[in-house]
BALOBA-1460 file (C-alpha; in Angstrom, 3 decimals):
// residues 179
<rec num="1" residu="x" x="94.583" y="111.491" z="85.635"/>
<rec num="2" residu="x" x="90.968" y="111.414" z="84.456"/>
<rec num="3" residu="x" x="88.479" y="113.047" z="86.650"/>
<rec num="4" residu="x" x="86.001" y="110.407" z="88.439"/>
<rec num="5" residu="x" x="83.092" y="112.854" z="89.196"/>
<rec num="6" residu="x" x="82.976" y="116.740" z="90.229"/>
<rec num="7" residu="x" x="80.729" y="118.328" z="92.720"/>
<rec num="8" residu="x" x="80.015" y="121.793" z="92.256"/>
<rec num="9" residu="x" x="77.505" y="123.146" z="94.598"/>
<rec num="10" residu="x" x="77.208" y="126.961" z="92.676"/>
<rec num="11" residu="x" x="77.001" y="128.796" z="96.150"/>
<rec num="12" residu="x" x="79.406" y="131.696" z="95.397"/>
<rec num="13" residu="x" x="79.193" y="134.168" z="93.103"/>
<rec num="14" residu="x" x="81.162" y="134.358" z="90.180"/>
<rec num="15" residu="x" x="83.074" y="137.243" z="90.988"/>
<rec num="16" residu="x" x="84.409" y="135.815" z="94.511"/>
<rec num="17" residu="x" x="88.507" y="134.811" z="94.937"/>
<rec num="18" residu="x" x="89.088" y="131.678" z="94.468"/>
<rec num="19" residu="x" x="91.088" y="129.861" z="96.627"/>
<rec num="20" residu="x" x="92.601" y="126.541" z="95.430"/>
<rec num="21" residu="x" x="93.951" y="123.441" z="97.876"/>
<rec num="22" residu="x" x="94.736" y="120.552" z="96.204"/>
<rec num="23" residu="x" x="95.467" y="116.882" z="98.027"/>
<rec num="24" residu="x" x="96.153" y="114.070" z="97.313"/>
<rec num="25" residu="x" x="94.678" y="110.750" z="98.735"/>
<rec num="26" residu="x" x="95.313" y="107.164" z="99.405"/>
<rec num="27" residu="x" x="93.564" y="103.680" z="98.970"/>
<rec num="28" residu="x" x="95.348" y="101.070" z="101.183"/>
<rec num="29" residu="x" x="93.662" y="97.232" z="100.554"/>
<rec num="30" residu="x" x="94.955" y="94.808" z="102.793"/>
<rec num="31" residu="x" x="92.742" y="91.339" z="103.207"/>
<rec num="32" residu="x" x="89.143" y="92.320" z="102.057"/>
<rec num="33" residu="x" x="89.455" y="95.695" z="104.062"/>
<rec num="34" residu="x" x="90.581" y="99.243" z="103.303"/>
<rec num="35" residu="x" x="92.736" y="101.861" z="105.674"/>
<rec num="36" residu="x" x="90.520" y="104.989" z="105.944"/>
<rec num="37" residu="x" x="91.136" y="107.558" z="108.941"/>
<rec num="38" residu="x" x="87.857" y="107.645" z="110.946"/>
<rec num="39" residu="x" x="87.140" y="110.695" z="112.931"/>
<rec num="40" residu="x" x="86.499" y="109.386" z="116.360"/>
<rec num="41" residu="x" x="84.652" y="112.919" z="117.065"/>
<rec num="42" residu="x" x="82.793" y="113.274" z="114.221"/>
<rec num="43" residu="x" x="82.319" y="109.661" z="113.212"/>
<rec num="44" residu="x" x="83.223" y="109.266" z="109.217"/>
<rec num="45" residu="x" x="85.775" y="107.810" z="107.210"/>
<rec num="46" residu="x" x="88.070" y="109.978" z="105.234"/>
<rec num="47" residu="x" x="91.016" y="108.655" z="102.536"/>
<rec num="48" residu="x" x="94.510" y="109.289" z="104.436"/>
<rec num="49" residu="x" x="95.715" y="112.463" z="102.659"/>
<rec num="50" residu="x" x="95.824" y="115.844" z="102.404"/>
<rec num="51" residu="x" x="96.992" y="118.989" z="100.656"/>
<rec num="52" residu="x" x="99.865" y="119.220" z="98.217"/>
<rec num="53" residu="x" x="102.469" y="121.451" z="99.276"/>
<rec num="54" residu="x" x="103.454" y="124.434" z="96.663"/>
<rec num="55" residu="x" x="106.006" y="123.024" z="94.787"/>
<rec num="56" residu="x" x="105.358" y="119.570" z="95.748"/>
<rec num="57" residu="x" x="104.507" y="116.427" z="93.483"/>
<rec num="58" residu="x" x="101.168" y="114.605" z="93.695"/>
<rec num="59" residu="x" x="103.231" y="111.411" z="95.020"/>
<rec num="60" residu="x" x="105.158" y="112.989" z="97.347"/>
<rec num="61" residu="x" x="102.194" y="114.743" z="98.922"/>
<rec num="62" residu="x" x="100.682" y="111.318" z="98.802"/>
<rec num="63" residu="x" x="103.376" y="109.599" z="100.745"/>
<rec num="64" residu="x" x="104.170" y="112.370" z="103.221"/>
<rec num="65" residu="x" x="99.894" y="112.789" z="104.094"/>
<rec num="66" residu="x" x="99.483" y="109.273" z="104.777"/>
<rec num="67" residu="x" x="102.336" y="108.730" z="106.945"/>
<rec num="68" residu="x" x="101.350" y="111.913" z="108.673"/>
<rec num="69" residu="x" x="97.908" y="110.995" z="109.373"/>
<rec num="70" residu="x" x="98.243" y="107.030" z="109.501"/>
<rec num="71" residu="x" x="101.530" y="106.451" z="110.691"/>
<rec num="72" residu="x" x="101.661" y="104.181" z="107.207"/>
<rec num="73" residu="x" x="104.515" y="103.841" z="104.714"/>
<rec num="74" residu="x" x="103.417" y="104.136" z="101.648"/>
<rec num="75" residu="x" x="105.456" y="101.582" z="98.959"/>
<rec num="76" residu="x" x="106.363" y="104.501" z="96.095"/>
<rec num="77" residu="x" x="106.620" y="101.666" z="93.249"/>
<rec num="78" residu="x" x="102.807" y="100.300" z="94.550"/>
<rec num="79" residu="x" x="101.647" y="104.014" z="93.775"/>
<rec num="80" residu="x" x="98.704" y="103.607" z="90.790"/>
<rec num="81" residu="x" x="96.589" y="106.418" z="89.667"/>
<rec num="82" residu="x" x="92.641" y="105.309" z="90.262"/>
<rec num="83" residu="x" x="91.162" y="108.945" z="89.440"/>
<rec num="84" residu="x" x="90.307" y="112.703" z="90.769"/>
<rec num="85" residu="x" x="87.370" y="114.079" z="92.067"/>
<rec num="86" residu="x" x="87.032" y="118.213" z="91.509"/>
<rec num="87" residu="x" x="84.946" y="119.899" z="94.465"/>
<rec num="88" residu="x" x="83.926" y="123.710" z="94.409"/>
<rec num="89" residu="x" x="81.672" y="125.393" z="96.710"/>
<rec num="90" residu="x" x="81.743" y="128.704" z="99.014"/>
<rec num="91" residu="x" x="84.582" y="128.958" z="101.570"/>
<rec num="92" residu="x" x="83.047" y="127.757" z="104.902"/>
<rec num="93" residu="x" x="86.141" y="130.207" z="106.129"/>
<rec num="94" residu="x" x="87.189" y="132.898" z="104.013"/>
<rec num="95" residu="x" x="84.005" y="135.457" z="102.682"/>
<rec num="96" residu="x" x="83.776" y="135.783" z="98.960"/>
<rec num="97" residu="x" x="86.100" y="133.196" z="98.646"/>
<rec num="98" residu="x" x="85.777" y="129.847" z="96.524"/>
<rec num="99" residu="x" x="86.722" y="126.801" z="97.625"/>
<rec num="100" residu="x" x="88.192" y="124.845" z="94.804"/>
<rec num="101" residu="x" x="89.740" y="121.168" z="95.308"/>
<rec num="102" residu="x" x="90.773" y="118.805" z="93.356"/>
<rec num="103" residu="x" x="91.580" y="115.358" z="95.121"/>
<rec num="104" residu="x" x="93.369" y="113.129" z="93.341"/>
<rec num="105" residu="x" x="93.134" y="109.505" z="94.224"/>
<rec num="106" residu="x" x="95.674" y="107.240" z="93.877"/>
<rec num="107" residu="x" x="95.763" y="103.281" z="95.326"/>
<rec num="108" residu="x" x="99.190" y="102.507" z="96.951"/>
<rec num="109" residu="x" x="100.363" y="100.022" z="99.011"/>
<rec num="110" residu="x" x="101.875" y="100.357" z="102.912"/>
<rec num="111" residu="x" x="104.758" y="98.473" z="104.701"/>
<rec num="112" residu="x" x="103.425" y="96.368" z="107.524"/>
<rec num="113" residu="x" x="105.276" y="98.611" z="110.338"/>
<rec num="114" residu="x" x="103.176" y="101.593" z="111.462"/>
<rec num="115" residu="x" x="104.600" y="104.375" z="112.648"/>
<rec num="116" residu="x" x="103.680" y="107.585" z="114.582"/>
<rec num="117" residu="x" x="100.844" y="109.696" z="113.840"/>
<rec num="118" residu="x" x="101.870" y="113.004" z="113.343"/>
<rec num="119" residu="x" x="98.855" y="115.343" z="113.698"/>
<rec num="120" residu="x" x="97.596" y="118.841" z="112.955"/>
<rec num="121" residu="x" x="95.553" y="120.291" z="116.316"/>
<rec num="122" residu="x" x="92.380" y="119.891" z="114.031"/>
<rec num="123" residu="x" x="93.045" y="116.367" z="113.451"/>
<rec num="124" residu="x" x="94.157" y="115.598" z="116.792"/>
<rec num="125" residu="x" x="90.944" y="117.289" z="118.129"/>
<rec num="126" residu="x" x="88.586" y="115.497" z="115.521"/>
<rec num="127" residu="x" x="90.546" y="112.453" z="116.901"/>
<rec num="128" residu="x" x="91.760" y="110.531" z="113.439"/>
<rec num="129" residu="x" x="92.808" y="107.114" z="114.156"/>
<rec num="130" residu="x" x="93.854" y="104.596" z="111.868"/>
<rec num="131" residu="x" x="91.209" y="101.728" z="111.270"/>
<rec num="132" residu="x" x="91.037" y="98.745" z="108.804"/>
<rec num="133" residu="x" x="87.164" y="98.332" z="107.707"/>
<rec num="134" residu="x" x="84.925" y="96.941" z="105.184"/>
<rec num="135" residu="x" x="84.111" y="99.231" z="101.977"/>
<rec num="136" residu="x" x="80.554" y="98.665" z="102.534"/>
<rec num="137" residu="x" x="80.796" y="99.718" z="106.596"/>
<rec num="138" residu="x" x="83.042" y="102.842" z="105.535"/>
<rec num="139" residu="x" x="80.070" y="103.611" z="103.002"/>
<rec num="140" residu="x" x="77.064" y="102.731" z="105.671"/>
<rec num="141" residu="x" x="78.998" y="104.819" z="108.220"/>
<rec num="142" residu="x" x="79.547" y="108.052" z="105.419"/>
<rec num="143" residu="x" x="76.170" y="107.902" z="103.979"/>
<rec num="144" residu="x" x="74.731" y="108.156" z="107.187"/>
<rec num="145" residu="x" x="76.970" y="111.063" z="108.357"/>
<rec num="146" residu="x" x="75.634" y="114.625" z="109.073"/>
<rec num="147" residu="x" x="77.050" y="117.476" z="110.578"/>
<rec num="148" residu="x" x="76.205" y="121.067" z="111.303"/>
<rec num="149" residu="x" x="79.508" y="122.424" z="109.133"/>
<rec num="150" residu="x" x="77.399" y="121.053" z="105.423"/>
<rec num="151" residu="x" x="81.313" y="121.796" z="104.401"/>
<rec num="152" residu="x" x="82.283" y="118.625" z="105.835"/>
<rec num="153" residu="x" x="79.145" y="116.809" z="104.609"/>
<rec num="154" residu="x" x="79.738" y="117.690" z="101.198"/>
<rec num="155" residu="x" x="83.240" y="116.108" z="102.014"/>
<rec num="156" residu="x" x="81.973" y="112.852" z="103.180"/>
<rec num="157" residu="x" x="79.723" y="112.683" z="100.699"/>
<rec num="158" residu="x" x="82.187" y="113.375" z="98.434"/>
<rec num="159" residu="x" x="84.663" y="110.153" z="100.192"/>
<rec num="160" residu="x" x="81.455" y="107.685" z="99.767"/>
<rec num="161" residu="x" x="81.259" y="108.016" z="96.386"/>
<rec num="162" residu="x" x="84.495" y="107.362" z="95.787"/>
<rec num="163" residu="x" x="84.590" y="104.168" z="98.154"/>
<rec num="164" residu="x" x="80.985" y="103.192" z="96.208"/>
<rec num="165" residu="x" x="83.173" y="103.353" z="92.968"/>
<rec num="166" residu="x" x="85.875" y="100.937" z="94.490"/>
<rec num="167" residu="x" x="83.520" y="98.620" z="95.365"/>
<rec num="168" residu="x" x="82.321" y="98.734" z="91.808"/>
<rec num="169" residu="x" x="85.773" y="98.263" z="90.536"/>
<rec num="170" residu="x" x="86.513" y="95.531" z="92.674"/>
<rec num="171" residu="x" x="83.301" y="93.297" z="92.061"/>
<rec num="172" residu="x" x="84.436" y="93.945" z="88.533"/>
<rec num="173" residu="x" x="87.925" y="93.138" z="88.795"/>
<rec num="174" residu="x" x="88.571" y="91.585" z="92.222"/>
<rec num="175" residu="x" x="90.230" y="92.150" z="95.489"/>
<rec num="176" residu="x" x="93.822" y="92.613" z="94.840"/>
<rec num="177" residu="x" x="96.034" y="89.668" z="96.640"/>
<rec num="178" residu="x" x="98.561" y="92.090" z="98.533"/>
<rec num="179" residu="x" x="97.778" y="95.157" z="100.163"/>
């Protein structure tokens, strides 16, 4: 998968442990909007997704985060391969620790059915709901975004960029007919 952009703040030193948490994400169009999670808490948009399990294949991860946190089935033959984003900076967590990511981005379709969130406390507490939007409100709403944890900013800032490149794509290419 080609790498879309990388954000590397160089806030550790070079000796620290690095500590490495992939994920995978997904990009749901349906009509002329796109399924983010919004954070009813924190107010941002995040891609459904999350990290891949040891062991565990980029689409499975894929399928199994966005049912988790959406309650959406993800079509496994709709699953295409838009790009990866690589994200380093200090752990926010763990001292002397790097935080290395690499989220890779993948557009997918769902079945119409939704199903059951299933939550982790943190997401239940940041309160992620499911909501259809506009790229451009998703980008409005992420570009405005700031937060006291600059770990999570970098993250949002990270998830605008990559719903400004959709956009891109899709003037360039159009809105796909299905979702």
């Amino acid at each position: 998968m080609k790498q879309l952009f990388a954000i590397d703040l160089h806030d550790y030193d070079e000796a620290d442990s690095v500590f490495k948490r992939p994920s995978a994400r997904g990009i749901i169009l349906r009509d002329d909007n796109i399924a983010l999670v919004y954070s009813l808490r924190e107010h941002y948009y995040k891609f459904p997704g999350g990290g891949i399990h040891d062991g565990e294949d980029q689409q499975a991860a894929l399928i199994r985060e966005v049912q988790e946190e959406t309650g959406l089935i993800v079509i496994p033959e709709s699953i295409t391969p838009f790009g990866s984003v690589m994200r380093r900076q200090k752990s926010n967590i763990v001292p002397h620790t790097v935080f290395e990511q690499e989220n890779f981005y993948y557009f997918c379709r769902a079945e119409a059915t939704v199903t059951q969130q299933h939550l982790d406390d943190y997401e239940k507490d940041a309160g992620f709901t499911l909501l259809y939007v506009s790229l451009d409100e998703a980008i409005r709403v992420n570009e405005a975004y700031r937060s006291e944890d600059f770990f999570d900013e970098i993250m949002i800032q990270r998830e605008a960029k990559v719903l400004r490149m959709i956009r891109d794509r899709l003037k360039q290419d159009g809105f796909p007919a299905e979702g």
